[in-house]
N, C-alpha and C positions, 0 to 999 in steps of 0.2 A: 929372429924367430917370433911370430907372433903368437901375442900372448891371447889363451885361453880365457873364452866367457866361464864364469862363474856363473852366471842363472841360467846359463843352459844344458839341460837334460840331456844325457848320452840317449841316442835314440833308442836303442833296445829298453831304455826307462822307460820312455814314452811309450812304445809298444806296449808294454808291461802294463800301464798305467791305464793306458786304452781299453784293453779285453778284462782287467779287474772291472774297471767301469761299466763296460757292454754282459757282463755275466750279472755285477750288483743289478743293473737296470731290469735284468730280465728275472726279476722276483722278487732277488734281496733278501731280508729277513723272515718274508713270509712266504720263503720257495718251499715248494715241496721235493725237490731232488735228492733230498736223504731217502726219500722212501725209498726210490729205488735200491742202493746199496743196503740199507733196513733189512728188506725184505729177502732181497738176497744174502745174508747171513743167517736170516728166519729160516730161512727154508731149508739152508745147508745144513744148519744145527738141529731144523727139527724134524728136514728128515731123515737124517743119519738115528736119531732118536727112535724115530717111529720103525726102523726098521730091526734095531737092536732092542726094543719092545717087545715086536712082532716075535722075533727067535727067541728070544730070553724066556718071555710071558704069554704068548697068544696073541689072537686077533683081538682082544678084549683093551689089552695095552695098546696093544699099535694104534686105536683108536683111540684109546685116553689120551695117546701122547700126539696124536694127528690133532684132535679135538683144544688140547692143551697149545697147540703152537698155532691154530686159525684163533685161538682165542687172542693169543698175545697180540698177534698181528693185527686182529680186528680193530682191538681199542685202541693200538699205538695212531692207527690208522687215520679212527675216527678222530685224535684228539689233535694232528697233527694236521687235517684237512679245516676241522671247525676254527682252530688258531687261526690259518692262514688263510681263510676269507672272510675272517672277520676281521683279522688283522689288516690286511691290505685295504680294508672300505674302511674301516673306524677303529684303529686302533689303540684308542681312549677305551673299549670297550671288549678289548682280550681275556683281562683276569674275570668278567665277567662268563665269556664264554666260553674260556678256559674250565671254569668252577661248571657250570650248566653239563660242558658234555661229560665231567666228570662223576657226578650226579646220575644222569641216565647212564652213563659206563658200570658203573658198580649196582645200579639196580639191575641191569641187564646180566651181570656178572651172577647179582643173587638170585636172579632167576633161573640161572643155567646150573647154577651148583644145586638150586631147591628142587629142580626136576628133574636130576641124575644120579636114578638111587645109586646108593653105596655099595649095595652086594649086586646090582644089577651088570650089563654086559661089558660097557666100559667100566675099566681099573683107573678109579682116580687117583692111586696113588703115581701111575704113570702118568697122568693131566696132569696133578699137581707139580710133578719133577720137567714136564713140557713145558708151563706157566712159569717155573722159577726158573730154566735152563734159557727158555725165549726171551724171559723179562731180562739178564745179563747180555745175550746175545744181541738183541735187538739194542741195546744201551751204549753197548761197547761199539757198533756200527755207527752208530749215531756220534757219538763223542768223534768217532773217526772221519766222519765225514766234516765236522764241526772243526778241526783240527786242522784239518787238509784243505781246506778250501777257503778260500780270502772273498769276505763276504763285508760288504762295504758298506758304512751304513751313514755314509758320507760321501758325496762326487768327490774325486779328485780333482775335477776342474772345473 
């Protein structure tokens, strides 16, 4: 009976080992394909929201909580495309532009709160329950995608 190599890989390893490799190559740590699955729980959750808003509360809601789940989305968005091109060109200089679109994120956030009166047509208490409901939504997709997916941040070969 001949005896078995030791340093050779069952090939279903090597398969394995390969398409890890050819998926890390094609972005790696500074992919953006969480968006996709992100956004599709964003949406699920908020628009299931905006439409038991709508019945509950009026159109006033529907629109707080529409308004409340384009917001979430907007800045996960924005913070997630500014990391991963700057990450991918220079990434000595992430926390830098991590911090920057974070900055403009919350000034743009305080713009949108300072010019949405309170007693006016949208219900911000329905924004605010869109904004806290999107902000776990959007977290939980994300961890999940983070979880699921073998992201290489080393060749295998």
């Amino acid at each position: 009976m001949p005896k078995p190599d030791s340093d050779a890989l069952p090939p279903l390893r090597l398969d394995f080992a390969a398409r890890a490799e050819a998926q890390a190559l094609t972005g790696g740590a500074w992919s953006l394909r969480h968006l996709r699955l992100c956004w599709i729980g964003l949406g699920a959750a908020g628009g299931l929201l905006t439409v038991v808003a709508f019945l509950a509360a009026g159109a006033g809601a529907g629109v707080g909580s529409l308004l409340g789940t384009v917001i979430v989305g907007a800045f996960f968005t924005v913070s997630a495309v500014v990391i991963a091109r700057v990450g991918a060109r220079r990434p000595q200089s992430v926390m830098w532009a991590a911090l920057g679109a974070y900055v403009v994120k919350m000034l743009a956030l305080y713009v949108v709160v300072a010019i949405t009166p309170r007693d006016g047509f949208v219900d911000t208490r329905w924004l605010a329950g869109a904004v806290g409901l999107g902000l776990v939504v959007w977290l939980a997709a994300h961890m999940r995608f983070v979880w699921t997916n073998k992201i290489m941040y080393v060749s295998p070969s």
